[in-house]
C-alpha positions, -999 to 999 in steps of 0.1 A, spaced: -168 669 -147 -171 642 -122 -136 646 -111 -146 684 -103 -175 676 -83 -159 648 -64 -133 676 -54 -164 698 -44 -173 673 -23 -140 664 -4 -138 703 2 -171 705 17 -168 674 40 -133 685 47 -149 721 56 -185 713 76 -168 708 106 -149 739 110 -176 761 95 -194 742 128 -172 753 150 -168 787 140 -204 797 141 -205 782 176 -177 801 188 -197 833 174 -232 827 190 -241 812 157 -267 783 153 -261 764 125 -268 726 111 -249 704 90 -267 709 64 -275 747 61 -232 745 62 -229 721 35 -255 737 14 -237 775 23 -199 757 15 -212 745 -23 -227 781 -30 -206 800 -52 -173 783 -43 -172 785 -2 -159 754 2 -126 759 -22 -117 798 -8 -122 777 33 -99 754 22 -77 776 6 -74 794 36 -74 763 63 -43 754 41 -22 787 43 -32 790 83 -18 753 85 13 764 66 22 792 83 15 774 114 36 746 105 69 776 91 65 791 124 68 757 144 98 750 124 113 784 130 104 788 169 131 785 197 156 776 171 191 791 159 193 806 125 218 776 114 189 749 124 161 773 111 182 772 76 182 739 77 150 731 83 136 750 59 155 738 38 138 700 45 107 709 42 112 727 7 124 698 -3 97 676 17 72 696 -8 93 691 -36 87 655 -34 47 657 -30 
C-alpha cells in the first residue's frame, strides 16, 4: 500500500502546478492546497496525468511528423517505437 500512496503523491506534486495554471487562465482563484486536496479526491490526480501524458505524446508524434517527408516520418517513428520499447 505504501508504494500506492507514494505514487498518489508523485501524481499530485506532478499535477498542482498545472491545475494552478489552469484555474488562472480561467478567472479561477485557487491555492495550493485546495488543488492538492481536489487532485487526491476520487482519483484526480491519476486521470490529470493520464491526460498530461497523451497531450505530451501526441505533441511529441506530431513534432516528429511535422515538415518532414513520408520516408523520414517512417523512420522516425520507427525510433521512437523502438525508443519506448526499451523504457
Amino acid at each position: 500500500m505504501m508504494q500506492k500512496r507514494d505514487r498518489n503523491r508523485v501524481m499530485t506534486e506532478i499535477t498542482v502546478p498545472h491545475l494552478l495554471r489552469l484555474a488562472n487562465e480561467h478567472g479561477c482563484s485557487v491555492s495550493q492546497e485546495q488543488a492538492a486536496t481536489f487532485l487526491n479526491q476520487d482519483g484526480h490526480a491519476y486521470e490529470m496525468w493520464k491526460h498530461m501524458m497523451q497531450a505530451g505524446e501526441e505533441f511529441i508524434t506530431s513534432s516528429l511528423l511535422d515538415g518532414e517527408s513520408l520516408g523520414t516520418r517512417e523512420f522516425r517513428l520507427a525510433q521512437s517505437h523502438d525508443f519506448c520499447a526499451r523504457q
